[in-house]
C-alpha positions as a LaTeX table, in Angstrom:
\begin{tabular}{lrrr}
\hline
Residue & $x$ (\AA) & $y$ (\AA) & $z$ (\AA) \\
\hline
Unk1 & $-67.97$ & 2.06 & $-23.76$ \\
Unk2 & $-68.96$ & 0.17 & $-26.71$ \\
Unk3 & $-67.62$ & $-3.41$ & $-27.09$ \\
Unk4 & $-65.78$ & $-3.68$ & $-30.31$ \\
Unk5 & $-66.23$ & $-7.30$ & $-32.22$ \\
Unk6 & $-63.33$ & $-9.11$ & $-31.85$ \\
Unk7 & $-60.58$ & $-10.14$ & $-34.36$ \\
Unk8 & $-62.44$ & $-13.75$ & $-34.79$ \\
Unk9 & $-65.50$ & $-12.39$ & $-35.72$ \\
Unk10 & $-64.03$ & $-9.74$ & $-38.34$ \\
Unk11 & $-62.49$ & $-12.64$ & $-40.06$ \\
Unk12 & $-65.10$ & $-14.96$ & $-39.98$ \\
Unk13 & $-67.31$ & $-12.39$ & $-41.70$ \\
Unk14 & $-65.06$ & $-11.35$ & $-44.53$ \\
Unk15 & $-64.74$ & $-15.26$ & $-45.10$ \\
Unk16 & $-68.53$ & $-15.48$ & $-45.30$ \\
Unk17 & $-68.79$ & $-12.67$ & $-47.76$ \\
Unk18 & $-65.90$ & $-13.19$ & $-49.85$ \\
Unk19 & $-67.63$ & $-17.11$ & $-49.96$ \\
Unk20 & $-71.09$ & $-15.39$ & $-51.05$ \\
Unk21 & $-69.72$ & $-13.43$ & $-53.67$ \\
Unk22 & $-67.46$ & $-16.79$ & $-54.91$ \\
Unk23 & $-70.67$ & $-19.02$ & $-54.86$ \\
Unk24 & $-72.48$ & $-16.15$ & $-56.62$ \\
Unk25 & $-70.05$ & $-15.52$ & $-59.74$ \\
Unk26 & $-69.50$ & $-19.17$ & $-59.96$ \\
Unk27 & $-73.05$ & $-21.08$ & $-59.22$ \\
Unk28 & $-74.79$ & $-18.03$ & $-59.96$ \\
Unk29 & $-77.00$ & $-15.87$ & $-57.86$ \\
Unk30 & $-79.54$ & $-18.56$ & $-58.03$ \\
Unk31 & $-77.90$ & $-20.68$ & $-55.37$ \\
Unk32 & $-77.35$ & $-17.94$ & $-52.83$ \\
Unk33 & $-81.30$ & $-16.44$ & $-52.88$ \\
Unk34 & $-82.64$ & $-20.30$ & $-53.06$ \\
Unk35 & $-80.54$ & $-20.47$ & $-49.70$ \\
Unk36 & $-81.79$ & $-17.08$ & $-48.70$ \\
Unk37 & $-85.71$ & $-17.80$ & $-49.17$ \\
Unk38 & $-85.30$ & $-21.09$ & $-47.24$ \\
Unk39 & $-83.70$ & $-19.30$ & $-44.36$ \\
Unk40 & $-86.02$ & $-16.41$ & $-43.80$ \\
Unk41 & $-89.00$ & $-19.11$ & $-44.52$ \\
Unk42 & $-90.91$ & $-21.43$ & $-42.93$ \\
Unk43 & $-88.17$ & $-23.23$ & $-42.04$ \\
Unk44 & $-85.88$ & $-20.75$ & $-40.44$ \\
Unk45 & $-89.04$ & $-19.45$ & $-38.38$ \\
Unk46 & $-89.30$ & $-23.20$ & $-36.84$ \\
Unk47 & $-85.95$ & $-23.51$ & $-35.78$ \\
Unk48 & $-86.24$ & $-20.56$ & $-34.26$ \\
Unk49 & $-88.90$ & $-20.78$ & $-32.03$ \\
Unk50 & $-87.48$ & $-24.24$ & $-31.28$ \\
Unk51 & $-84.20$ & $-22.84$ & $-30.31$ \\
Unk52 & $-85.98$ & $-20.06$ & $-28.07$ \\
Unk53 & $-87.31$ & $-22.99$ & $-25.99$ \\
Unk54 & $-83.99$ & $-25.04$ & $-26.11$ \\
Unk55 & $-81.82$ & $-21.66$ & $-25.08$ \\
Unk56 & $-83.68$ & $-21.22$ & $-22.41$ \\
Unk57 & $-83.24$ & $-24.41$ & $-21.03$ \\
Unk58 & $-79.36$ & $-24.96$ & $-22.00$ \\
Unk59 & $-78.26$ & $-21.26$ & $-22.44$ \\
Unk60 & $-79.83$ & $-19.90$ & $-19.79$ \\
Unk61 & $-80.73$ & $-22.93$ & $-16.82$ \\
Unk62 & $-77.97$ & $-25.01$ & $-18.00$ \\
Unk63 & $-80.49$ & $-27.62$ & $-18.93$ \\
Unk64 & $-78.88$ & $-30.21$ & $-21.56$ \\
Unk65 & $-82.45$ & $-31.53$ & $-22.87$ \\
Unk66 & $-81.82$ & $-33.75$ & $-25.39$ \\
Unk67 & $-85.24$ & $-34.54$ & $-25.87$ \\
Unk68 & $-86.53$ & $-31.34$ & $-27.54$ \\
Unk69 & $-88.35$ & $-32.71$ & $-29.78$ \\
Unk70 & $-91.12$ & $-34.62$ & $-27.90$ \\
Unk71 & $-92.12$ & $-30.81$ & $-26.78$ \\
Unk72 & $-92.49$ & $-29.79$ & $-30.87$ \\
Unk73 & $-94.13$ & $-33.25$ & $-31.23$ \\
Unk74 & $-96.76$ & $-33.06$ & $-28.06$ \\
Unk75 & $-97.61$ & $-29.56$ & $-29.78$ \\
Unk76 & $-98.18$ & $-30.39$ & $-33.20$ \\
Unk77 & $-100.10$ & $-33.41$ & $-32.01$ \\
Unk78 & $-102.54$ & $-31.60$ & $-29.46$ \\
Unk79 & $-103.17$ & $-29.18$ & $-32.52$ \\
Unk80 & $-103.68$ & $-31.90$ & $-35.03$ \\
Unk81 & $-105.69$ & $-34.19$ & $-32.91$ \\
Unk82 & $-108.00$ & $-31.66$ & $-31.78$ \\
Unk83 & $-108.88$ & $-30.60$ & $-34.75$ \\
Unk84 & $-109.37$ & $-33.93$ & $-36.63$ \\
Unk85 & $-111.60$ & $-34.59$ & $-33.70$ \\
Unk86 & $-113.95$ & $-31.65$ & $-34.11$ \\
Unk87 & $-112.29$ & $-29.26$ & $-31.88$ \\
Unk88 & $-111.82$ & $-25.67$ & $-33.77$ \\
Unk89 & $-108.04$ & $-24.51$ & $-34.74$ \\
Unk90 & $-107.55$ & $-22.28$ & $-32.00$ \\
Unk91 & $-108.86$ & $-24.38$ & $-29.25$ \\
Unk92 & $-105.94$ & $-26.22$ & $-31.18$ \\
Unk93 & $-103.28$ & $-24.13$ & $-30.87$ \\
Unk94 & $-104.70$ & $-24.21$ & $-26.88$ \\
Unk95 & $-104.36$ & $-27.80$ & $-26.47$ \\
Unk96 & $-100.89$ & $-28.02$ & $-28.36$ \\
Unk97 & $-99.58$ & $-24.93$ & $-25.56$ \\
Unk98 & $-100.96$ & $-26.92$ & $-22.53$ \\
Unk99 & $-100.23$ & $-30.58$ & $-24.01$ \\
Unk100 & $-96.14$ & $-28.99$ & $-24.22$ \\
Unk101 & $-96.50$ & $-27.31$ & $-20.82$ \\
Unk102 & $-98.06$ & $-30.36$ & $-19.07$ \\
Unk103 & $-94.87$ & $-32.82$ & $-20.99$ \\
Unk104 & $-92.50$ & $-30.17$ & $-19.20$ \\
Unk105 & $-93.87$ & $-31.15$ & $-15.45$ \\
Unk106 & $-94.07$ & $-34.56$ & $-15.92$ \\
Unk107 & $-91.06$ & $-34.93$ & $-17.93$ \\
Unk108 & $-89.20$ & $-32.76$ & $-15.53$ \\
Unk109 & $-91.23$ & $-34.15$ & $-11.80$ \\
Unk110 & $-88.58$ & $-37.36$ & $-11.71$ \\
Unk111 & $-85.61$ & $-35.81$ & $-14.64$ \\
Unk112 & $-84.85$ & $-32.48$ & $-12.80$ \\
Unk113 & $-82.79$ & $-33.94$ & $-9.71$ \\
Unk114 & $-80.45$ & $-35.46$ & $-12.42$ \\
Unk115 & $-77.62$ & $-33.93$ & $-13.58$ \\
Unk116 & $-75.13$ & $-33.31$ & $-16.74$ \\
Unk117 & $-75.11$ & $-36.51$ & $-18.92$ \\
Unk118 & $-77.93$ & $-38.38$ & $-17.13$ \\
Unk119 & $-80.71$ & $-35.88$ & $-17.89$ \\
Unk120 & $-79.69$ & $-36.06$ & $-21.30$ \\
Unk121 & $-80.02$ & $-39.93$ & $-21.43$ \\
Unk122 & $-83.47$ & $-39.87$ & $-19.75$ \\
Unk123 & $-84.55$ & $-36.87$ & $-21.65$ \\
Unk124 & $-83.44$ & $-37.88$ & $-25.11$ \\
Unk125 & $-85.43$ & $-42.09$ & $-24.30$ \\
Unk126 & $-88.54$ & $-40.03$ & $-23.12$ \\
Unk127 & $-88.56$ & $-38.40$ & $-26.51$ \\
Unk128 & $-88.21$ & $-41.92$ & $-28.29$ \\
Unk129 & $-90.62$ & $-43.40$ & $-26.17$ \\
Unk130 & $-92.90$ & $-41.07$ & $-26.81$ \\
Unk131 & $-92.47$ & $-41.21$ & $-30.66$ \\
Unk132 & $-93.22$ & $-45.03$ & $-30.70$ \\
Unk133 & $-96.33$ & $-45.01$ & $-28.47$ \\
Unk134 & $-97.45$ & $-42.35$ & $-30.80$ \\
Unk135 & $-96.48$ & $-44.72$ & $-33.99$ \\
Unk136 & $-97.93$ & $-47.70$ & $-32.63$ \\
Unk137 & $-100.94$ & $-49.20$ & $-33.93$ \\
Unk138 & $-102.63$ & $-48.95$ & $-30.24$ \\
Unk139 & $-102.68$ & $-45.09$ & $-30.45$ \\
Unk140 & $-103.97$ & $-45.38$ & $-33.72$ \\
Unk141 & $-107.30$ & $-43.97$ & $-33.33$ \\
Unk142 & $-105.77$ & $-41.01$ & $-32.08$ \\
Unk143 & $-102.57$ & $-40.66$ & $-33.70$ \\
Unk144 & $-103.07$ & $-42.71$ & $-37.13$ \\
Unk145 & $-100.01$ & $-43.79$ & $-35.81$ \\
Unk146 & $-97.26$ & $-44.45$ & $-39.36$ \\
Unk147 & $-100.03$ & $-42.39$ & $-41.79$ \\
Unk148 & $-100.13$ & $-39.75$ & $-39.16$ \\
Unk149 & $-102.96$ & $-36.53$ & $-39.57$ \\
Unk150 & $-103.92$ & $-34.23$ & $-42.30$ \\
Unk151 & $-105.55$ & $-31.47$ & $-43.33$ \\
Unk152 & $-106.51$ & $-30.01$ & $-39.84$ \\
Unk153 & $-105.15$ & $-26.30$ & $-40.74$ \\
Unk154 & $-107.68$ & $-24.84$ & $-43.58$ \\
Unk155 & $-109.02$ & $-22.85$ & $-40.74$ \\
Unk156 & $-105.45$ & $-21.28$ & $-40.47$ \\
Unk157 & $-105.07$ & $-20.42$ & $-44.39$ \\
Unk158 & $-108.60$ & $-19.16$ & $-44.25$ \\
Unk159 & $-107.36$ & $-16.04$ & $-42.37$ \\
Unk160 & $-104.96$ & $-15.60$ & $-45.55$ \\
Unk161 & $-104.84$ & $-11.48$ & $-45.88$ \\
Unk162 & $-102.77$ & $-11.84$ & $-49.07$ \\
Unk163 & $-104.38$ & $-12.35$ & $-53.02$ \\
Unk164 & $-103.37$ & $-15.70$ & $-54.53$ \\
Unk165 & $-100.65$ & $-14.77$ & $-56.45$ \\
Unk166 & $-96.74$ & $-15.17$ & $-56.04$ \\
Unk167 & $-95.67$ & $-12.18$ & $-54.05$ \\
Unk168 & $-91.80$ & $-11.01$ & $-55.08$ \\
Unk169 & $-89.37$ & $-8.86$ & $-53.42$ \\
Unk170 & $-86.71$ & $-6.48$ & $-54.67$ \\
Unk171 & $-87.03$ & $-9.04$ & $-57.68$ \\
Unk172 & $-84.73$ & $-11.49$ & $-55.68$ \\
Unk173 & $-86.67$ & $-13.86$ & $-54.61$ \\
Unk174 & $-90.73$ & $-14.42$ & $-53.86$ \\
Unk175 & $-93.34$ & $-16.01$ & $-51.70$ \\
Unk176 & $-97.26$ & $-17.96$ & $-52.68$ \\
Unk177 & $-99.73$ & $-15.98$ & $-50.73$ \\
Unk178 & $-99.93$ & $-19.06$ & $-48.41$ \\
Unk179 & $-96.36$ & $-19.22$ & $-47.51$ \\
Unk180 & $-95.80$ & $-15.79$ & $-46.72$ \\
Unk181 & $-99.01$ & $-16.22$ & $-44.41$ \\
Unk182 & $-97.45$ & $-18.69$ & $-42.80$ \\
Unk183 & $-93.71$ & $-17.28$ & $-42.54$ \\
Unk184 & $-95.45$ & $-13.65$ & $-41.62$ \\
Unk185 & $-97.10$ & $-15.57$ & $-38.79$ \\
Unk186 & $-94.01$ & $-17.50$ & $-37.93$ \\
Unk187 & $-91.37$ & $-14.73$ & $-37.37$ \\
Unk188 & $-93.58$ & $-12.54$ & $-35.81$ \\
Unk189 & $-94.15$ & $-15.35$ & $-33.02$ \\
Unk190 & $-91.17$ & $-15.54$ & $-33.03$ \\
Unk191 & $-90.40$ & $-12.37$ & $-32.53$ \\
Unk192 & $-92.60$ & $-11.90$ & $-29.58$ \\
Unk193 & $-90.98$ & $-15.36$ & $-27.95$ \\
Unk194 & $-88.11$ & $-13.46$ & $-28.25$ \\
Unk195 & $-89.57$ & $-10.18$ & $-26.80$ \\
Unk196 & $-90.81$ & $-12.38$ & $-23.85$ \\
Unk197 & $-87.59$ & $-14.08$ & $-23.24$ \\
Unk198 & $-85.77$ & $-10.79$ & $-22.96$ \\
Unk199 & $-88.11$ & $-9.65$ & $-20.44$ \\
Unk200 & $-87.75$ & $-12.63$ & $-18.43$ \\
Unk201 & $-84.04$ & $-13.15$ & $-18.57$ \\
Unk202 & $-83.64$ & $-9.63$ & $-16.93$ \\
Unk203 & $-85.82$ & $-10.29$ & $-14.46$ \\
Unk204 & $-85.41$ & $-11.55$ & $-11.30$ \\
Unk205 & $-86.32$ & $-15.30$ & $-12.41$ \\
Unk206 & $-83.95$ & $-14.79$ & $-15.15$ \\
Unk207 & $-81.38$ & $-13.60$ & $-12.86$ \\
Unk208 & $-82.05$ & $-16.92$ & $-10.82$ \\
Unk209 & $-82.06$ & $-19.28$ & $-13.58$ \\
Unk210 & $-78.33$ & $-17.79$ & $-14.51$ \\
Unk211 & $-76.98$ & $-18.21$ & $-10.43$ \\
Unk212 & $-78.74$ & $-22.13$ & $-10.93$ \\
Unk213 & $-76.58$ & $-22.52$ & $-14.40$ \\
Unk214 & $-73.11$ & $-20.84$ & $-12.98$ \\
Unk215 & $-73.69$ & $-22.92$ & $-9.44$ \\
Unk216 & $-76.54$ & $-24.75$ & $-8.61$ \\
Unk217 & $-75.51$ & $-25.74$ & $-5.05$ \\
Unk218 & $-74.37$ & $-21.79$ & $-4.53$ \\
Unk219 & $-78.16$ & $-20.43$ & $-5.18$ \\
Unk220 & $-79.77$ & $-23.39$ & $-3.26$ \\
Unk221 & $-77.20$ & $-22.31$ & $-0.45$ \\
Unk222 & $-79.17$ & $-19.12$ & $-0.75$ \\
Unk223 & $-82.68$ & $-20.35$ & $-0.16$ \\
Unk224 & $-83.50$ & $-20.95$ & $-3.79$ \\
Unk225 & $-85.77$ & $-23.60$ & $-5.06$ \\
Unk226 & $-83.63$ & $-24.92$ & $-7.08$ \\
Unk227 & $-85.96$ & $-27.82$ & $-8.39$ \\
Unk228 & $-89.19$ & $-25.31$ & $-8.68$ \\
Unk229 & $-87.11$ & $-22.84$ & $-11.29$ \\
Unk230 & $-85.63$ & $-25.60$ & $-13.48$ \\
Unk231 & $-88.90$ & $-27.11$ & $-13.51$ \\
Unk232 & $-90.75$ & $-23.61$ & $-14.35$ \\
Unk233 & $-87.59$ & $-23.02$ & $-17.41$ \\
Unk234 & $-88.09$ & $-26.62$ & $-18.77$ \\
Unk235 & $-92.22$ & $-26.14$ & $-18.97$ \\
Unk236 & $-91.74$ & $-22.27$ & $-20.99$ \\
Unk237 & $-89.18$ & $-23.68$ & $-23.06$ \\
Unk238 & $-91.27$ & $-26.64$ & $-23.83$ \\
Unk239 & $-93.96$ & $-24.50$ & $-24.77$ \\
Unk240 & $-91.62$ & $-22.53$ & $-26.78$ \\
Unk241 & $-90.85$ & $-25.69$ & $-28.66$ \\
Unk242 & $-94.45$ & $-26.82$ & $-28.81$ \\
Unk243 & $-95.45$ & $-24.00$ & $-30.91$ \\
Unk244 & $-92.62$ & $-24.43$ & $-33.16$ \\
Unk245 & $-93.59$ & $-28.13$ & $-33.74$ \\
Unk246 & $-97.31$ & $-26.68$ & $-34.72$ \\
Unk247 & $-95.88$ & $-24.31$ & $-37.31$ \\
Unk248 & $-93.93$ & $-27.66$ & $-38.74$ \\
Unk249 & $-97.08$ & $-29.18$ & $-38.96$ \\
Unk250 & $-99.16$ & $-26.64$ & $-40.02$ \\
Unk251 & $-96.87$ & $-26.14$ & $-43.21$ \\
Unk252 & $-97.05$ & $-29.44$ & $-44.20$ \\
Unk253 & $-100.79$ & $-30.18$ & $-43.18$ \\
Unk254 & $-99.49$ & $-33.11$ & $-42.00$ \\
Unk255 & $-98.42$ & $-34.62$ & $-38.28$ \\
Unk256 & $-96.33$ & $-37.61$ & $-38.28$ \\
Unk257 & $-94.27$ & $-39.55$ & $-35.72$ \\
Unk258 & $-90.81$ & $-39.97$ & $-38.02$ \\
Unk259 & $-91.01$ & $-35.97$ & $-38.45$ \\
Unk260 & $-89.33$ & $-35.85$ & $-35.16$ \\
Unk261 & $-86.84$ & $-38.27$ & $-35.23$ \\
Unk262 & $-83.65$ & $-37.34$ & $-32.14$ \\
Unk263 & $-81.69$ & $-35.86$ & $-35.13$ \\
Unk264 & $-84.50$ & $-32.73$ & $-34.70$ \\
Unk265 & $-83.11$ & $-32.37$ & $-31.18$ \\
Unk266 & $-79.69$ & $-31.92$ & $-32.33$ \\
Unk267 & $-79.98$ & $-29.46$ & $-34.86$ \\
Unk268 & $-81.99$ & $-26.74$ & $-33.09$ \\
Unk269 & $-79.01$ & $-27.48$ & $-30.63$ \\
Unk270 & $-76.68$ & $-26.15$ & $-33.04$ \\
Unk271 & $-78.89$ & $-23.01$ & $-33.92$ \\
Unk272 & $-78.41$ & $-22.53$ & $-30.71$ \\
Unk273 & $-74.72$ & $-22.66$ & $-30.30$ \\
Unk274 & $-74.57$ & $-21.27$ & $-33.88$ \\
Unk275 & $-76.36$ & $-18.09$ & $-32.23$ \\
Unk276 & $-74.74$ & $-18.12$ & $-29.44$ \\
Unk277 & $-76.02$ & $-19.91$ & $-26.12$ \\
Unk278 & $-77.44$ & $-17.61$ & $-23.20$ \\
Unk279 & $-77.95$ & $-14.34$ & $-26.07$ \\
Unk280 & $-81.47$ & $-13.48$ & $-26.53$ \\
Unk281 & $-81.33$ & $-12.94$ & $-30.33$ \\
Unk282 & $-79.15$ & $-16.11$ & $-30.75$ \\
Unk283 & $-81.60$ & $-18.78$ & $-31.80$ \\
Unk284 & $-83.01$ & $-15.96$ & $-34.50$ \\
Unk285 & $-79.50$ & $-15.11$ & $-36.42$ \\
Unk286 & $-78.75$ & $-18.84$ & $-35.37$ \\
Unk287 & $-81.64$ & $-20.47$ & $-36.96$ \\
Unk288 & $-81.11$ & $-18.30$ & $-39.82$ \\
Unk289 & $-77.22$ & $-18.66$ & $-40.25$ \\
Unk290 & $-78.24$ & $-22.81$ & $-39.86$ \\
Unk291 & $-80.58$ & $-22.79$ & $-43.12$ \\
Unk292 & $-78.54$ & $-20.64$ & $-45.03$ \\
Unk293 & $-75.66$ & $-23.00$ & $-44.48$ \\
Unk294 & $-77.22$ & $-26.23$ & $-45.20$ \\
Unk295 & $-79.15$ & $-24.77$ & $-48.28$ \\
Unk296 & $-76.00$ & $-22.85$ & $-50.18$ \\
Unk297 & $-73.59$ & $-25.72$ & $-49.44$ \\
Unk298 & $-76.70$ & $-27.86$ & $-51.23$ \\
Unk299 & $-76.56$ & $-25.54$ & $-54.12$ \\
Unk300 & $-72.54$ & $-26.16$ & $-54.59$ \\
Unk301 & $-72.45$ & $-29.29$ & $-54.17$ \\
Unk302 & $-75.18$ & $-29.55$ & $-57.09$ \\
Unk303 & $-73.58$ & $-27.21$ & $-59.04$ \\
Unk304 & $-69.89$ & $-28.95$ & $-58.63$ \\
Unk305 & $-71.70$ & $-32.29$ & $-59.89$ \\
Unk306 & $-73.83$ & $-30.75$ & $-62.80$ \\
Unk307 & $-70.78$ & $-28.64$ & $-64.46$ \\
Unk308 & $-68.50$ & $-32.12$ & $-63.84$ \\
Unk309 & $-66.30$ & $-30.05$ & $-61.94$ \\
Unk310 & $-66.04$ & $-33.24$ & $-59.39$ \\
Unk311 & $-66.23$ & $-36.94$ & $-61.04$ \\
Unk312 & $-69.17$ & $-39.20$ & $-60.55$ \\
Unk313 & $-67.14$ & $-41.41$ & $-59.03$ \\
Unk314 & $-66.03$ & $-39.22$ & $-55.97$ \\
Unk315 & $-69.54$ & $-37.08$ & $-55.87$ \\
Unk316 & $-72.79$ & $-38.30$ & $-56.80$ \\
Unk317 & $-76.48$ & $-36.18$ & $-57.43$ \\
Unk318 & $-77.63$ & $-38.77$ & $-54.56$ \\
Unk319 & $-74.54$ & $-37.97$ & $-52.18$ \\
Unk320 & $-75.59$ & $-34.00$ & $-52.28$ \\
Unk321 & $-77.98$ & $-34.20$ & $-49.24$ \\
Unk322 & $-75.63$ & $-36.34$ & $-47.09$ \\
Unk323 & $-72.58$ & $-34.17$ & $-47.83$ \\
Unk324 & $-74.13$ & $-31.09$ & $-47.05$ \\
Unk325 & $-74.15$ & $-32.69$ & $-43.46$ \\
Unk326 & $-70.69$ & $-33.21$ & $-43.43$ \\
Unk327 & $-69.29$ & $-29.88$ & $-44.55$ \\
Unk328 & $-71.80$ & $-27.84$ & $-42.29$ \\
Unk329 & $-70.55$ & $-30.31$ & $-39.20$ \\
Unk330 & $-67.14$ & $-29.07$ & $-40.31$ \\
Unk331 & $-67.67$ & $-25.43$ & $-40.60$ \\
Unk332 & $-69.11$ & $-26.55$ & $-36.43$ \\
Unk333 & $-66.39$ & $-28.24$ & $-35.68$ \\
Unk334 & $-63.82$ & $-25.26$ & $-36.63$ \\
Unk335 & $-66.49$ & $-22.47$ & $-35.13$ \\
Unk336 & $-66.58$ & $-24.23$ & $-31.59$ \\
Unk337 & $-62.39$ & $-23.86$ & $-31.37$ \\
Unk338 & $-61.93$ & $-20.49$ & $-32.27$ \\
Unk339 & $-65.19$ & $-19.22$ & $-31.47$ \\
Unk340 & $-67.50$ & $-21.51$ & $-28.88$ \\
Unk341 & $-69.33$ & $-18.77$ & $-27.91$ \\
Unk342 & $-71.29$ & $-18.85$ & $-31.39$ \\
Unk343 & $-72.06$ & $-15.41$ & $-33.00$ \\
Unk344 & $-73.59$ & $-13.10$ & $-30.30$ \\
Unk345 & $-72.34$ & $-15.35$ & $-26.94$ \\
Unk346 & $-69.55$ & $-14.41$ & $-24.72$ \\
Unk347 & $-66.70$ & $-16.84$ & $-23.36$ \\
Unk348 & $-68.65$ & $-15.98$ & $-19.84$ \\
Unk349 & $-71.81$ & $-17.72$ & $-20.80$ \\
Unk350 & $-69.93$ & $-20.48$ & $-22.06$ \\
Unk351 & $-67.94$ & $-21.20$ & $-18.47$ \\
Unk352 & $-71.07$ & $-23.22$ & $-17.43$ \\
Unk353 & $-71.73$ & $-26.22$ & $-15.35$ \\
Unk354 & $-74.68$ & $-27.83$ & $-17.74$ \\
Unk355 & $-76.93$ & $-29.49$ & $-15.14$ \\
\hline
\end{tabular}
């Protein structure tokens, strides 16, 4: 029998799309496809594979990681490094895979006995530890520690199929050759991350890492290694978030330390929840829903202030990027009491015991 949506989610849409059709007859179409282009761009297709890493870990083992973004940051960096050291691009992309995978064992060696709240705190001050080594002047001959590395992906755009030119569609809204290279190679990663992940969740290991999330001490009880599957989800979610944290670099030809700050961590956590934990197509619509959100409630907010429709004094240019923050935590805030589950979740996968 097919599983209607429920009255929540009925509502919620015909609020979105009675707010699209506001912003666009009052802001103007403008501010819905500049929200639209970031979304489906570069952008969206990082927080996505991000989030595929992170769901698997917290939707799906009941992980909470809060330190998500030393995995994007190890990956970026094995990339980078490699190739400012002579190594080729793809040997790379190899180094930044293995540099995430080998962070998920010995992250997850002395972490993975913890549980709840005190794998968060060790995960999220491995993540800042990390970051400062990697900022301090003693790792600057491999890091360039504050001025961090650039140029190390020419070898990438040189496999650009498309003409320079600006490449439009439908007339709505339009893509340089190099950035839809690099968001043509970015969702359809991310596509196949999420092709994998449905193949493993329905598996037998899937079917394990869900008995570890529901009750850990039940599928230990039946001769499960308890430790060896949360260690084997926390190094092919890492990975996952490895090569998103190469794509981030690779669009801005540039690695730093302070480009993943904890804050990184927390918003691929709510694509997740936005998504829908434990749903395989979650941290897609998720990441998508997230950049959406952030840039159309930018593109209010700056047309509020430019038509004077809110006083200096209450709403500055300068206060735009903050605010944004604030109403999207809002819109959060309201979606986790009537509807926790995020977009495609269930109240089931929500009922867990995050270890």
């Amino acid at each position: 029998m097919t599983r209607l949506p429920s009255r929540a989610v009925l509502v919620a849409t015909a609020v979105v799309v009675v707010g699209v059709l506001l912003t666009g007859v009052l802001f103007g179409m403008s501010t819905i496809l500049s929200a639209v282009v970031v979304a489906i761009g570069v952008n969206g297709a990082v927080y996505a594979l991000a989030a595929i890493g992170l769901n698997l870990h917290f939707g799906y083992t009941g992980l909470l990681n809060f330190g998500h973004a030393a995995f994007m940051m190890v990956g970026a960096y094995g990339l980078a490094v490699t190739v400012d050291k002579g190594g080729g691009f793809w040997v790379g992309v190899l180094v930044g895979v293995v540099a995430a995978a080998a962070l998920g064992l010995l992250l997850g060696f002395p972490t993975l006995r913890l549980r709840a709240d005190y794998l968060a705190i060790v995960t999220i001050a491995a993540s800042e530890i990390l970051r400062l080594l990697f900022r301090s002047s003693y790792f600057d001959p491999v890091t360039r520690s504050v001025f961090g590395i650039q140029g190390f992906a020419n070898a990438f755009y040189d496999l650009n199929p498309y003409q320079p030119r600006t490449y439009s569609f439908l007339g709505l809204f339009a893509f340089r050759d190099r950035t839809l290279w690099l968001v043509t190679v970015g969702w359809a990663v991310a596509l196949v991350g999420t092709a994998v992940v449905w193949l493993l969740v329905r598996s037998p290991w899937g079917r394990v890492l869900r008995s570890i999330r529901e009750d850990e001490d039940a599928a230990r009880s039946l001769g499960k290694n308890v430790f060896g599957y949360k260690l084997q989800s926390l190094v092919v979610g890492g990975i996952f978030g490895g090569l998103g944290g190469m794509l981030l670099a690779i669009d801005f030809q540039n690695v730093n330390p302070d480009a993943f700050l904890p804050i990184l961590t927390f918003f691929v956590y709510v694509v997740v929840i936005l998504g829908g934990p434990g749903t395989v197509w979650g941290p897609i619509v998720g990441s998508v829903m997230f950049w959406f959100l952030i840039e159309v409630t930018r593109g209010i907010m700056s047309g509020l202030v430019a038509r004077g429709w809110v006083s200096g004094a209450i709403l500055s240019s300068q206060d735009v990027a903050a605010v944004r923050f604030v109403l999207v935590g809002l819109f959060l805030l309201v979606m986790m009491a009537y509807r926790p589950q995020g977009v495609f979740g269930s109240r089931e996968e929500m009922l867990l015991d995050a270890r």
